[in-house]
N, C-alpha and C positions, 0 to 999 in steps of 0.2 A: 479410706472412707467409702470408696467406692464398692469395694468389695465388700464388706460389711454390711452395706445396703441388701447384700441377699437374704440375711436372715430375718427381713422383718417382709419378704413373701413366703406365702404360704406353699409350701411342695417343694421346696430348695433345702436342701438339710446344707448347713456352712461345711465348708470342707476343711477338715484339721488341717490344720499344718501348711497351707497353702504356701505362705511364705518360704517353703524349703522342705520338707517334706511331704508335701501332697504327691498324689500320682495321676497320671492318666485316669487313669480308673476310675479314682474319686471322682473326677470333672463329669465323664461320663453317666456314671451311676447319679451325682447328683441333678446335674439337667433332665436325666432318661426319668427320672422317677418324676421330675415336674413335667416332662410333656406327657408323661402317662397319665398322669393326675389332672389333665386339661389346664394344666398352668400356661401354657403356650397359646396366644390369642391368636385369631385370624391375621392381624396383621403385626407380626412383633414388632417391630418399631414404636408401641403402643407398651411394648412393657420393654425398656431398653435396659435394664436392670441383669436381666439374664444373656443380652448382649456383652453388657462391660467385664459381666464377670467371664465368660468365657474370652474375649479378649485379655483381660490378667491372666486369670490362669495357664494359658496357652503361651503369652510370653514369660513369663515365670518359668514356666516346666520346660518350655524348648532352650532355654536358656542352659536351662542343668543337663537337660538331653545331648548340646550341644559340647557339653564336657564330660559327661557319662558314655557320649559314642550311644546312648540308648536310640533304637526305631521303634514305631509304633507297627503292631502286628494285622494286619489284614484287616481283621473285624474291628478293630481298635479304632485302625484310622479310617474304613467308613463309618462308623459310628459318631465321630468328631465332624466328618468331613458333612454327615446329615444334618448335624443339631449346627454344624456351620449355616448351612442353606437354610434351613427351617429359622435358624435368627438374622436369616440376612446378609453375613459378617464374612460370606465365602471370597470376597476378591481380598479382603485385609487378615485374611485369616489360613486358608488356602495354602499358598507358598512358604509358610511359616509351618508346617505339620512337617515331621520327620518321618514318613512313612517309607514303610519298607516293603517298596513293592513285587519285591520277590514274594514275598510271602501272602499276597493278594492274589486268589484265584481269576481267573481270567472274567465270570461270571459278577464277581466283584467287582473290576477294573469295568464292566461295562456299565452298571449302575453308577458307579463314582462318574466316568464319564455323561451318563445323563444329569447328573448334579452339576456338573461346573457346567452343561450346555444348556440348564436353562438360567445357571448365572451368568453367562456370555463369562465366563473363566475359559483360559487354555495355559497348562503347563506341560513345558519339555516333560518331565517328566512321566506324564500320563502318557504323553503324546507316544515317546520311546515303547514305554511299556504295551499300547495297543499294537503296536508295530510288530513288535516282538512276538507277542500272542495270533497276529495272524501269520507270522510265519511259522511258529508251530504247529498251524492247524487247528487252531482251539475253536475258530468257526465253526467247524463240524460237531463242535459240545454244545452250541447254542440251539434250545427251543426256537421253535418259529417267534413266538412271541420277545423273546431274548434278543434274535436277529432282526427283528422291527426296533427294538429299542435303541440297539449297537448302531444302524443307519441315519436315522434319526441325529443319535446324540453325537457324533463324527464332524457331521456340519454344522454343528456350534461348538466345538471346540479346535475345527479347523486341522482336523489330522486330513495331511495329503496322500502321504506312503507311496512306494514306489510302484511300479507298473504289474512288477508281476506279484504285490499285496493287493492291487486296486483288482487285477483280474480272478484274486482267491474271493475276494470279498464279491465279486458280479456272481461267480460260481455258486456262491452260498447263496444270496439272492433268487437267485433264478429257480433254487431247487424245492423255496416256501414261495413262489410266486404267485401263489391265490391269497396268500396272508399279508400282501405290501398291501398299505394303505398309502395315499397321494403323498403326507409328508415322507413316509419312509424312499417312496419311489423316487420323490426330488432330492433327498440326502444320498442316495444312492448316486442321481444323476451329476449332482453338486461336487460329490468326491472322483467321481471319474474323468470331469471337465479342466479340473485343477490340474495344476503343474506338478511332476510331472503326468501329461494327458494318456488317461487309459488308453488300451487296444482299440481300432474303430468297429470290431465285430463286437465289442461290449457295450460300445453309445449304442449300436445299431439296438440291439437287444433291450436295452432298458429305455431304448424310446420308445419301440415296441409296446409294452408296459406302461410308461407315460401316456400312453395317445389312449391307452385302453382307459385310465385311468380319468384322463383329462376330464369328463363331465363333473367330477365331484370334485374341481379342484377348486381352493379357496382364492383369492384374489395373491394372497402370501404367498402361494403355492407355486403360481403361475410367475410371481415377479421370480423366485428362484431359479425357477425352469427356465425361464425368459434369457437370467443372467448367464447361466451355464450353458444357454444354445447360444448365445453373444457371444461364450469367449470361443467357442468353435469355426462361426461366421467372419469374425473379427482376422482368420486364419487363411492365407491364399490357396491354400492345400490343408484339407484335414485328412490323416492316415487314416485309409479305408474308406472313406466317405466321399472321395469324389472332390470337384473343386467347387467355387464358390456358390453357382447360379445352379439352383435346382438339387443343392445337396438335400440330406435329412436334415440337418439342423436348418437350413432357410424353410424346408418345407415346415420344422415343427414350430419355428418363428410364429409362420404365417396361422397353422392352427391356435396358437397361445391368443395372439393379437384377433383371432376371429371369436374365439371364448370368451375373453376380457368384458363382456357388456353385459354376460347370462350372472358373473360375480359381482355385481355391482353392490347390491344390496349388502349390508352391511359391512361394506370394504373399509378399510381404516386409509385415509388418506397417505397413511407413512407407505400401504404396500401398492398404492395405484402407484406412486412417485418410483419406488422400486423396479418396477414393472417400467415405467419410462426409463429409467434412466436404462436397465438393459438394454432396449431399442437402440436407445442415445450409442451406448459404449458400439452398440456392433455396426453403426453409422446408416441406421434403418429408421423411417418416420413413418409406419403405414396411417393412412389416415382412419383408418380406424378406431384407432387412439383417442384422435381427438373426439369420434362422436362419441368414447366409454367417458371422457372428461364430461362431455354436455351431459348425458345420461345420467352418471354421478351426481354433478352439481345440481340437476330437478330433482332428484329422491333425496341426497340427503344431507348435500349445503345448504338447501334452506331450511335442514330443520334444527341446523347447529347452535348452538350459545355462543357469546361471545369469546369463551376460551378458547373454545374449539373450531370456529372458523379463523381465528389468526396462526394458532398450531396447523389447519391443515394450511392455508396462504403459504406459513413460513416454509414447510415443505415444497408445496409448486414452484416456489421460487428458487429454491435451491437447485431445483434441475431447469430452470430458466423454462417450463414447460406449462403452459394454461391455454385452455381455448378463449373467444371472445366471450361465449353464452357463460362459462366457470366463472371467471371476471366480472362481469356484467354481475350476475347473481351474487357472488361474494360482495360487489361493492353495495349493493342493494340490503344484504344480511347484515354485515357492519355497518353501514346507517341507522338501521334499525335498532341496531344494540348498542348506536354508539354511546348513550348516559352507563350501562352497564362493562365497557370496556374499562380492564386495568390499564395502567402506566404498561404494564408489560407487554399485555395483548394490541395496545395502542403501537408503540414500538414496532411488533412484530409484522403489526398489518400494514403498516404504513412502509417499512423497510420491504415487504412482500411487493404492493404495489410497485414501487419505486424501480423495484430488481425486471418486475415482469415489465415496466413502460406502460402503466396502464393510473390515468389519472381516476382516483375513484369517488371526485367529489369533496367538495370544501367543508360539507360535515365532519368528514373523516379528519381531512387535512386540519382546519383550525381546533380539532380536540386536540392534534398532536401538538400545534403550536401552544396550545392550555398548557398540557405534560409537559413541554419544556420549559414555561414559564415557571410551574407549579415546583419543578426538578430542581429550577437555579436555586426555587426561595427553600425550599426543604434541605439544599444543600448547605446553603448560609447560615441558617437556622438551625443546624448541628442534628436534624432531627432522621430519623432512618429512611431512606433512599423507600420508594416503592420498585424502584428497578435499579436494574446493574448497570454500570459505566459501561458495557458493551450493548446494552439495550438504549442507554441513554444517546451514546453514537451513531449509531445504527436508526434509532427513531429522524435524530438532527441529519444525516445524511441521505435517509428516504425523504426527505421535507427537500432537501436543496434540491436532490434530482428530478422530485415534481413541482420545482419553481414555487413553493411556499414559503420563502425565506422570513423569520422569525426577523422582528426590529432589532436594530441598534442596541439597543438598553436591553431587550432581552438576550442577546448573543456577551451583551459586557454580564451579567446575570450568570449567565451560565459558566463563562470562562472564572470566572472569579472562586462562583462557587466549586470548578474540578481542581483550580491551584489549590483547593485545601485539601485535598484527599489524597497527599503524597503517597506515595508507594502501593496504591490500590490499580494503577490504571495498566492496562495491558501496551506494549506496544503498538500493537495493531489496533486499536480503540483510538489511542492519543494521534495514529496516523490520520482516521478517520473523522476525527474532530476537527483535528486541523482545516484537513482539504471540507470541509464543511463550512468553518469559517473563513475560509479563503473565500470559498466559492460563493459565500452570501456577502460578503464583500466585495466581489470584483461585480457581483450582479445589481446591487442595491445601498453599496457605500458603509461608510456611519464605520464607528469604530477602527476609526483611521488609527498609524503608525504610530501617530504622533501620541495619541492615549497611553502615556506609561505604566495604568495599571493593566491597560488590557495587552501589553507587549509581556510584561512578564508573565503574566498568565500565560499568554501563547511558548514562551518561552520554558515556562515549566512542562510543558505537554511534548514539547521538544526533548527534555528532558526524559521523559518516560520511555521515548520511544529510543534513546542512548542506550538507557539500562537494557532494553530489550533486542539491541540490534544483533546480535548473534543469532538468534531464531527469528525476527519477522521475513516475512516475505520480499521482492526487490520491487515488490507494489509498493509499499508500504514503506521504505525507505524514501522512493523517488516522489512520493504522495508528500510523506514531511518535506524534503525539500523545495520542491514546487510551492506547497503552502507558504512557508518561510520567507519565500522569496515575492509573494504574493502580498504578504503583508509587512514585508518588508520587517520581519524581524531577525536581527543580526546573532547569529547562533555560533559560536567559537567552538561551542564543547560540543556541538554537534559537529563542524567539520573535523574536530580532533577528533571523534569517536571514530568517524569513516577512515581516518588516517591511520590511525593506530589495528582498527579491527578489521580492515578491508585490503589494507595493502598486505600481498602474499597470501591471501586468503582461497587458497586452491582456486584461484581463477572462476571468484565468486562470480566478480561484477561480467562476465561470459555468460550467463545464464540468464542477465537482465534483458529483457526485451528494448527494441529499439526507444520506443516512447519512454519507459523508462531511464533507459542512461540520458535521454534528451531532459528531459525533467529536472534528474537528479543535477547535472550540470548548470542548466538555466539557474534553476532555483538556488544554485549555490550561491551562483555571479549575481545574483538580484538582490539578494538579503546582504551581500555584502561577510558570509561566513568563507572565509578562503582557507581549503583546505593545503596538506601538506602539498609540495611540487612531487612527490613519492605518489603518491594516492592519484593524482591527475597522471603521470606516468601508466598506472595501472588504466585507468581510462582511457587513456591512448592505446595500450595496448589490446585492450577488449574491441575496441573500433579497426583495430589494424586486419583488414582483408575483408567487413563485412558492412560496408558503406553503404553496399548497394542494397541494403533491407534498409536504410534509412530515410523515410521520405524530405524532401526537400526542408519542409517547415522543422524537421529534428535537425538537419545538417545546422539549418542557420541558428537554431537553439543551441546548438553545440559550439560552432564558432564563436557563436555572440557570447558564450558562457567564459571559454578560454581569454579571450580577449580583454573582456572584461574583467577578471580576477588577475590579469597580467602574464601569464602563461604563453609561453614560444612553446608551437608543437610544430616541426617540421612535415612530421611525420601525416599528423592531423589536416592539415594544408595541403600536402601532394596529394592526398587519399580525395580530399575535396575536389581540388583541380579534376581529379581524373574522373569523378562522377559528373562533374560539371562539363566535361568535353562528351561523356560516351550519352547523359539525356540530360542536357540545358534546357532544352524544350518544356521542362515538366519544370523550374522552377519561375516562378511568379517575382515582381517588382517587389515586393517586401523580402522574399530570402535574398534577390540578387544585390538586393543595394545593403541588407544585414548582413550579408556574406563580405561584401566586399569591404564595409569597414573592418569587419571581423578581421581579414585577410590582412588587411593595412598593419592593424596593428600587431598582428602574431608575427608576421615577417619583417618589420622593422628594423629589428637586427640584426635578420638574417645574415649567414654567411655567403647564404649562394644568391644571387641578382638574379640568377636565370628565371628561377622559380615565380620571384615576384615579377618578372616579368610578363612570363607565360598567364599567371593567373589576373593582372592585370589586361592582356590582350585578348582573353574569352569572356572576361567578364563587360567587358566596352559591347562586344562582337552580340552578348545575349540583351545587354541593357536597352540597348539601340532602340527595339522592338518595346519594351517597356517605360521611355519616357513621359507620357503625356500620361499616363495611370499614376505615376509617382505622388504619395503627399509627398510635404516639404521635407518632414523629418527624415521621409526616406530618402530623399534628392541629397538633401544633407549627408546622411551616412555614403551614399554613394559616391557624391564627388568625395569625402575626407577621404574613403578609403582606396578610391585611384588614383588620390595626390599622395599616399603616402606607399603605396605598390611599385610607382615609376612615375618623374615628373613628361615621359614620353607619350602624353595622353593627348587624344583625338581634340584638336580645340573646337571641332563644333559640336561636339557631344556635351560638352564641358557646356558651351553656350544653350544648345537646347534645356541642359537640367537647370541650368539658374534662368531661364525664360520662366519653366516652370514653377521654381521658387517663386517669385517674382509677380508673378501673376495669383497666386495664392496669398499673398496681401490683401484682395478683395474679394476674396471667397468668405464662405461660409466658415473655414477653419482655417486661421492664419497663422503663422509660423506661428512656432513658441521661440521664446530667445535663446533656451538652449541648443536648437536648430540652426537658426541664424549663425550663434558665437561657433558652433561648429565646420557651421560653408564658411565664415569667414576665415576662419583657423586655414580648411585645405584650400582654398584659392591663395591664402599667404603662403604656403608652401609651394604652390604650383610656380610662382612668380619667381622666374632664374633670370643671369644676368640673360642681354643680348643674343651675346654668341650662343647661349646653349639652348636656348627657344629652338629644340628643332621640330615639335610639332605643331607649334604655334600657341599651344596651351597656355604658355606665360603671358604673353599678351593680350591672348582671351580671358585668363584672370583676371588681370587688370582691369579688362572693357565691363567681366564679370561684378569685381566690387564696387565701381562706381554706380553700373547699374542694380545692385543690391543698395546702395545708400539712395539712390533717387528713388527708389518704392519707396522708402523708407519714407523721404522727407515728403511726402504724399499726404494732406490730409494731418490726420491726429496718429497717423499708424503707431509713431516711435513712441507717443506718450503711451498708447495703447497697448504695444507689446512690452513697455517695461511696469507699468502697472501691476501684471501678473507676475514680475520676473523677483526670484530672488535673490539675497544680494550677492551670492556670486556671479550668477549669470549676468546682473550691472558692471560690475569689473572686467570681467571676459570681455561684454561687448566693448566698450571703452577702449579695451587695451589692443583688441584687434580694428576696432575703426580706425586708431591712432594712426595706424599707418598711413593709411591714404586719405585723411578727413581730420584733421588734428580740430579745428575747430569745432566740429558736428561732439567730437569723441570728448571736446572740453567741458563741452556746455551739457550732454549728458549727464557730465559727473558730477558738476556743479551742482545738477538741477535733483537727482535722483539718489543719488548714494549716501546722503544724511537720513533720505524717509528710507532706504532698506538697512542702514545701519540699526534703525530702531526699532524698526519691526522685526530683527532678530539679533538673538544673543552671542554678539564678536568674540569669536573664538579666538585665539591666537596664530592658526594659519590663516584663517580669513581675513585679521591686521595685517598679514607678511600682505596677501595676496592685495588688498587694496594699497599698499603701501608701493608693492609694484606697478600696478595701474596708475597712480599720483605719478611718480617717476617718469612711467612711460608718457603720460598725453602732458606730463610738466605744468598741472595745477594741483594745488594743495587748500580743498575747504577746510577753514581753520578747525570746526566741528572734528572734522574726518581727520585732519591729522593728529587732532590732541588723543581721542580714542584712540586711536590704532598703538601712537610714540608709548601713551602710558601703559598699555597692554602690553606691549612687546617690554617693556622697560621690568615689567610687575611679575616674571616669568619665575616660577620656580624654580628650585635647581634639578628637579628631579623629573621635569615634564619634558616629555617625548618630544620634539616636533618635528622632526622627521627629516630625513640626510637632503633630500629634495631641497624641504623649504628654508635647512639652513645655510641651504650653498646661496637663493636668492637672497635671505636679510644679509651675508656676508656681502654681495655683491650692492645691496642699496646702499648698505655701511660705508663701503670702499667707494663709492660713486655719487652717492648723494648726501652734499655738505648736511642740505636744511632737514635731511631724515637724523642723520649722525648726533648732529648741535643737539639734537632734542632726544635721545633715547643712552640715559645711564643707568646699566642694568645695577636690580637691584641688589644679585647678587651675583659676585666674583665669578662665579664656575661658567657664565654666559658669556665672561670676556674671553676665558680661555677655551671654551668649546667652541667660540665664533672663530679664533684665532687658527683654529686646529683646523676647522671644515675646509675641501677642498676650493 
């Protein structure tokens, strides 16, 4: 049908036989007679009719070409390869022509070549064939005009050619040198900079020519020239040229950058940005630059529309590069236009702003938080996006970084409406969104974990970035994890992905930057996704010899990560230790005391004592200096993780950190109970018989819990810190008072463990766990024990509960009559499973 469609324009004769017997010929004769006939509009994508049928017919006939062995002959195939360009269709069209370019004159090939360089096309093919024609000398057949065209069209098709073609091609140049005009002079310059880099007596010569040139040169001109004296500069030694300070290329730097202000006027934003970025790459800023940026944005940022000042923004941003006066005016332009800003231009200006750190005003900002509102309901509403999921990200991620965080209700809005647009979202988008809604949640709340629909959402957007983890970047990897972890949503098929596609992966995770691999671990151990022990091996091995790029606050991100997901890294540990001995100085009380739990727990099972020794003995020696800065939670982590390093611990250091706790009872922020149940935890560990108290630690335990239960009974403190507590954290405390307070730890349970039983939904480890607690302080609220017997009693046969917690219910079973009398499972396989656990 498509093809059919030719015969109802006028100047297109249908072509016989298309379907199998057409030929070249035909295609040609018939389009050549419609663009003779002015059938061919100014812009054809206007008549796309004569497009599709050239695309049929082309794969149709290459098809039979390609089992006929036929090539299209010289004139044949630029013939094709014109009505290609003139409809458009040269990049999908292009490498699909069987041409035979032997049979293509040299004269030929150079035209062809100006065709694919002003479609930004490059094929091997052409490429070889120019090659070949300058080593024959075919330069010498070109017109002057012929050799303007060939220069020119080189550097947009990217032919580099070897040294002694780059020095045929300066020869030929040199010899029509009153016929270069500016673009030819910088294609000239453009192919002799490239790798491999011409003779230096031939820069010399065509900069010569450049400099003569340089008045008439256009803004595009200059950014060229700019690039190509970069990659010379960018060089300790250029051949022939001298070394870096005072060579040609700095001196014709410095002429470019003094020109840049006379091109101003009608400059396209895309070629000022060019123009920087050269400077950028050759590790040059003259400030000249920036008075061409002020210049520019007075003539003719303020006279732009709304498309066209967030297209040129989007530019400056991309080379991180704007003065204050560009800025200033641009946010002044976009106010003014901001009722006539798109979703898209919105997006773009605001993503600009964001990139550059330049706030531009809460007209700007609350149009973008409209578009995202406007985004969610268009999305729900099935009806067509005004912008792309990478404009939609990108706008949401310019808003967080200029602290405009969209509500509650419209961030659940939005995540709702991307869960339905499966398979549309890019990797790098859903990483983007993520750390967007992370970061307006850790800033401004709302849309807690606890929200099931907004967790699958976030979950599905995890998902996208799965599909895509073979190509995103290790930004964008460590960005989703962080998020995850952020919002605490629990991602399986994301740490499977990283296990399966990362481990053996050429020594991917080696190329991650430090913050990075810090990220990507935290945010595993936060969300609670625990990857394979294989994939964290890889981890340790990317860290192995390169610690010392890691600042303090990644180390303890790193331990706290391992630690936390269960993970023994030796290896991880010694690398720590020995960053910690060579600059302890540089870590602060929040890594020393996250470190030191961290440590507790990765060496716990250590084989070697030495190790835990040594890192327990530097970590006292740094702490020292850090106790009176400690909050609680951190005092907490600290002492757990030197009672479980070595019970050999300093007992006045021990006393000074719980002085500290202690006294933060009547602060401003007073422990949480998970802090408390913690110090309780490692001062019950610290507590050894008599004889083995040899630093006194144990008996400063002691002195330590009582004096933690006497803050306590202080006042309303205890009713106060359990109020907030939930109910495990009431059992923990209970079960660790019991030891030295059995009354305090009774009347707790009594008093507290039926209101957290109800305020949340008993799960069947949380019965074991309170069922231990009852045991341990030896009361049983009648409430609390029916729940728990008939939960545990109600068990499936097929529910997990994990090797842990069925060694404790075997051990309540076997120990506790009044648990026993009351729990007869309901089915058989719990007798024999209980029977079997260790």
């Amino acid at each position: 049908e498509r093809v059919e469609g030719v015969e109802r324009v006028e100047g297109v004769e249908r072509v016989e036989g298309v379907e199998g017997a057409g030929t070249w010929k035909d295609v040609v004769r018939a389009l050549w007679a419609a663009a003779e006939g002015g059938a061919f509009a100014e812009r054809p994508e206007q008549h796309p009719v004569y497009s599709v049928y050239l695309v049929d017919a082309v794969k149709r006939l290459n098809a039979a070409s390609d089992v006929s062995g036929e090539r299209l002959s010289g004139r044949l195939g630029m013939s094709l390869t014109w009505l290609a360009h003139r409809l458009g269709v040269m990049r999908e069209l292009f490498y699909a022509l069987p041409i035979d370019f032997s049979r293509l004159s040299f004269r030929e090939l150079v035209v062809m070549a100006s065709l694919l360089a002003e479609a930004s096309v490059a094929d091997v093919r052409v490429l070889e064939a120019v090659s070949q024609g300058v080593e024959r000398g075919c330069l010498d057949m070109l017109r002057a005009d012929e050799m303007v065209t060939f220069l020119k069209s080189m550097t947009g098709i990217n032919w580099q050619g070897s040294q002694a073609q780059k020095a045929s091609v300066t020869a030929a140049a040199l010899r029509i040198r009153g016929h270069l005009d500016a673009q030819a002079a910088v294609g000239l310059l453009h192919i002799l900079t490239r790798a491999p880099r011409g003779r230096g007596e031939d820069v010399q010569a065509v900069s010569a020519i450049v400099a003569d040139l340089l008045p008439v040169f256009t803004m595009k001109e200059l950014g060229i020239a700019a690039k190509a004296y970069g990659r010379l500069v960018s060089r300790q030694e250029v051949d022939g040229l001298g070394g870096l300070d005072g060579s040609p290329p700095r001196a014709m730097l410095d002429k470019i950058a003094a020109h840049a202000a006379q091109c101003v006027d009608g400059a396209d934003p895309k070629d000022l940005v060019r123009l920087i970025q050269a400077f950028q790459a050759a590790g040059l800023k003259p400030e000249g630059l920036l008075d061409v940026l002020d210049v520019w944005a007075d003539k003719r940022l303020a006279a732009m529309n709304a498309s066209g000042i967030s297209l040129a923004m989007a530019h400056f941003a991309r080379v991180g590069e704007a003065s204050s006066r560009l800025l200033k005016t641009a946010a002044k332009v976009a106010e003014a236009n901001v009722e006539s800003l798109t979703p898209s231009d919105t997006s773009k200006l605001v993503w600009a702003f964001a990139h550059l750190q330049y706030d531009p005003g809460q007209i700007l900002l609350r149009k973008g938080v409209r578009v995202l509102e406007r985004e969610g309901f268009v999305y729900r509403c099935d009806l067509s996006p005004d912008m792309s999921d990478r404009e939609l990200a990108n706008l949401f991620w310019g808003l967080v970084r200029l602290e405009q965080y969209p509500s509650a209700e419209e961030r659940r809005n939005i995540a709702s409406a991307l869960g339905r647009r499966t398979g549309k979202l890019s990797g790098q988008s859903a990483a983007i969104l993520l750390w967007s809604f992370a970061s307006s949640q850790e800033a401004v709340g709302g849309a807690r974990h606890g929200d099931s629909a907004f967790q699958k959402a976030m979950h599905r957007l995890g998902m996208h970035l799965c599909a895509d983890v073979g190509s995103v970047d290790s930004q964008s990897i460590s960005m989703t994890a962080w998020s995850l972890g952020v919002l605490k949503v629990k991602h399986p098929e994301f740490a499977a992905c990283l296990s399966t596609r990362m481990v053996g992966a050429d020594g991917r995770l080696l190329v991650f930057e430090p913050q990075h691999v810090a990220n990507l671990v935290w945010g595993l151990a936060k969300s609670g996704s625990r990857p394979s022990p294989e994939f964290m091996w890889e981890v340790a091995g990317a860290l192995s010899g390169r610690m010392n790029l890691y600042s303090p606050q990644e180390l303890f991100n790193i331990c706290w990560g391992y630690a936390t997901m269960g993970f023994t890294s030796q290896a991880v540990a010694a690398e720590t230790l020995a960053e910690l001995k060579t600059r302890g100085s540089e870590f602060g009380g929040l890594e020393l005391s996250g470190i030191a739990w961290a440590l507790g727990r990765m060496l716990a099972r250590s084989k070697d004592p030495s190790i835990s020794q040594q890192c327990s003995t530097i970590l006292q020696m740094l702490l020292v200096k850090h106790v009176q800065g400690l909050e609680p939670s951190q005092v907490a982590m600290a002492v757990a993780g030197l009672a479980r390093l070595s019970t050999t611990v300093d007992g006045g250091l021990i006393a000074d950190l719980v002085d500290v706790f202690c006294a933060s009872f009547g602060g401003k922020t007073p422990p949480k109970t998970s802090s408390l149940n913690t110090l309780l935890e490692a001062l019950a560990l610290l507590q050894v018989p008599a004889g083995e108290d040899v630093s006194g630690a144990s008996a400063q335990a002691a002195e330590a819990v009582q004096a933690v239960e006497a803050a306590l009974r202080v006042g309303d403190r205890l009713n106060t810190c359990l109020e907030r507590s939930q109910f495990w954290e009431v059992c923990d405390l209970c079960y660790y008072m019991g030891e030295n307070d059995m009354p305090l730890a009774q009347q707790v349970l009594i008093d507290h463990v039926e209101g957290a039983i109800g305020a949340e939904r008993l799960t069947p480890r949380g019965a074991v766990m309170l069922l231990k607690t009852m045991h341990r302080v030896d009361v049983y609220p009648t409430v609390a024990l029916d729940k728990t017997t008939t939960k545990i009693a109600a068990l499936s046969p097929n529910y997990n509960l994990g090797d842990e917690w069925l060694v404790i219910l075997r051990h309540l079973l076997d120990e506790n009559e009044r648990i026993s009398q009351r729990i007869t499972f309901h089915h058989d396989a719990w007798d024999d499973r209980i029977h079997a656990s260790p």
